[in-house]
C-alpha positions in Angstrom: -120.3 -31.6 -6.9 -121.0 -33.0 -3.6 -120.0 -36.5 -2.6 -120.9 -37.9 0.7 -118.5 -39.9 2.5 -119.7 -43.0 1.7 -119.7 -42.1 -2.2 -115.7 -40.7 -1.0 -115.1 -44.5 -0.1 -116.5 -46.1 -3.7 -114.2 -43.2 -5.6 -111.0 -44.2 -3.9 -111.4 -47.5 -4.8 -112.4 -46.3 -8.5 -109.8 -43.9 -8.8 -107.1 -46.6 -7.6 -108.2 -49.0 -10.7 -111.0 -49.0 -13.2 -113.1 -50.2 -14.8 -114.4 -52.2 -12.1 -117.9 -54.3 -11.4 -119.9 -53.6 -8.3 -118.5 -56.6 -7.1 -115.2 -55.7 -7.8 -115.5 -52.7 -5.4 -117.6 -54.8 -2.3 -114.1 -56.9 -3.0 -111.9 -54.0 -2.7 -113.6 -52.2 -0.1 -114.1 -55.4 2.5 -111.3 -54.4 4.9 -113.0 -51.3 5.4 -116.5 -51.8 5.1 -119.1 -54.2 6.0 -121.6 -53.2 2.5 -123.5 -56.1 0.6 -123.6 -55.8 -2.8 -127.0 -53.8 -2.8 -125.4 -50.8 -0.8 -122.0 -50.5 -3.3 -124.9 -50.5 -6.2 -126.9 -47.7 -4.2 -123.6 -45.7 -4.3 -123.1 -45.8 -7.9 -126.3 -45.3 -8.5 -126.1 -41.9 -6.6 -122.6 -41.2 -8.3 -124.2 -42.2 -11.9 -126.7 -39.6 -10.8 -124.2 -37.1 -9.6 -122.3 -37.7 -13.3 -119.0 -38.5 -11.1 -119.1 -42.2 -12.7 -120.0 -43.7 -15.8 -121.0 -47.5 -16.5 -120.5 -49.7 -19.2 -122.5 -53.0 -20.0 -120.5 -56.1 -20.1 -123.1 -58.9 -20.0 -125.2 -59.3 -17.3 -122.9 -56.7 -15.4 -121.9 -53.1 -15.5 -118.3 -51.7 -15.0 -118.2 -48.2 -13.6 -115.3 -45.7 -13.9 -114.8 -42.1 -13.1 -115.5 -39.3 -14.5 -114.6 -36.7 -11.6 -110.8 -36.5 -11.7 -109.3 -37.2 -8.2 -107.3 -34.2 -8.4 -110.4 -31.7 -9.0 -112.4 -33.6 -6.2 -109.7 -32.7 -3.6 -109.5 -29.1 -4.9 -113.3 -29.0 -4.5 -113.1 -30.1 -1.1 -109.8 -28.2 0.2 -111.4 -24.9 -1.5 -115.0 -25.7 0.6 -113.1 -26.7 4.1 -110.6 -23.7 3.7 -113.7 -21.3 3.2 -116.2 -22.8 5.8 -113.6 -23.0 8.9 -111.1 -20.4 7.7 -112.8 -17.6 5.9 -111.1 -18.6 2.5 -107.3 -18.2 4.1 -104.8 -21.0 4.2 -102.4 -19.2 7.0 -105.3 -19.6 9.9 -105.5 -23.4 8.7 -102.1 -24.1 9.3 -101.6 -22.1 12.7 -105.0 -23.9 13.8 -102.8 -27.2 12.8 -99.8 -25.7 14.4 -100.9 -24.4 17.8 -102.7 -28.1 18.0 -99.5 -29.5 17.3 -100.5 -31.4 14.5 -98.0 -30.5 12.4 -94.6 -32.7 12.4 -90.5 -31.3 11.7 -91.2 -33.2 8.4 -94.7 -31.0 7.8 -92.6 -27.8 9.0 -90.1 -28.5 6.1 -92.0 -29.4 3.6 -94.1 -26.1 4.2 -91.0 -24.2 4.3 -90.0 -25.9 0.8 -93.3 -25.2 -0.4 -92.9 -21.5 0.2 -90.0 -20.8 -1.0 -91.1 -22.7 -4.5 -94.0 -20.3 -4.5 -93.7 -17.5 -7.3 -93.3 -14.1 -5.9 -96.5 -12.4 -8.2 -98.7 -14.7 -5.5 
């Protein structure tokens, strides 16, 4: 499933608490954004489309909530950045990070730790 950035923005805010109105996420999101009402609706609308949200009728309003799990949209994106830049390899990602010194003593260890916690059979 492909979700623009835009649509990225509205998920956060779903996946952080839901159900939630339209209005509920121009109210969460107005540190970050500038959107009227209209756009946050145009959004859903796409996401509705896109079966990554549902909505419920409550009255005169509709509460949306996801239906893409947060953890299988950030596999879906890791997966498609790690094949696009890096031919499907994780090493070259991290020595691109690396030689651009991006990477912190607290990355470095937590790498390290997450190595060693790796089952040999990989």
């Amino acid at each position: 499933m492909s979700i623009s950035e835009s649509e990225s923005a509205v998920m956060q805010v779903l996946w952080g608490s839901s159900p939630l109105s339209a209005e509920d996420i121009v109210a969460a999101l107005g540190d970050t954004r500038q959107w009227q009402e209209a756009t946050v609706k145009t959004l859903l609308n796409r996401l509705l489309n896109k079966g990554a949200v549902a909505a419920e009728k409550q009255g005169r309003r509709y509460l949306y909530r996801p239906l893409l799990a947060r953890d299988d949209y950030v596999h879906g994106e890791s997966r498609n950045l790690i094949d696009r830049l890096f031919g499907g390899r994780v090493a070259p990602l991290v020595a691109h990070f690396s030689a651009h010194r991006k990477l912190s003593k607290k990355d470095i260890a937590e790498l390290k730790r997450l190595i060693a916690e790796l089952p040999d059979e990989r």
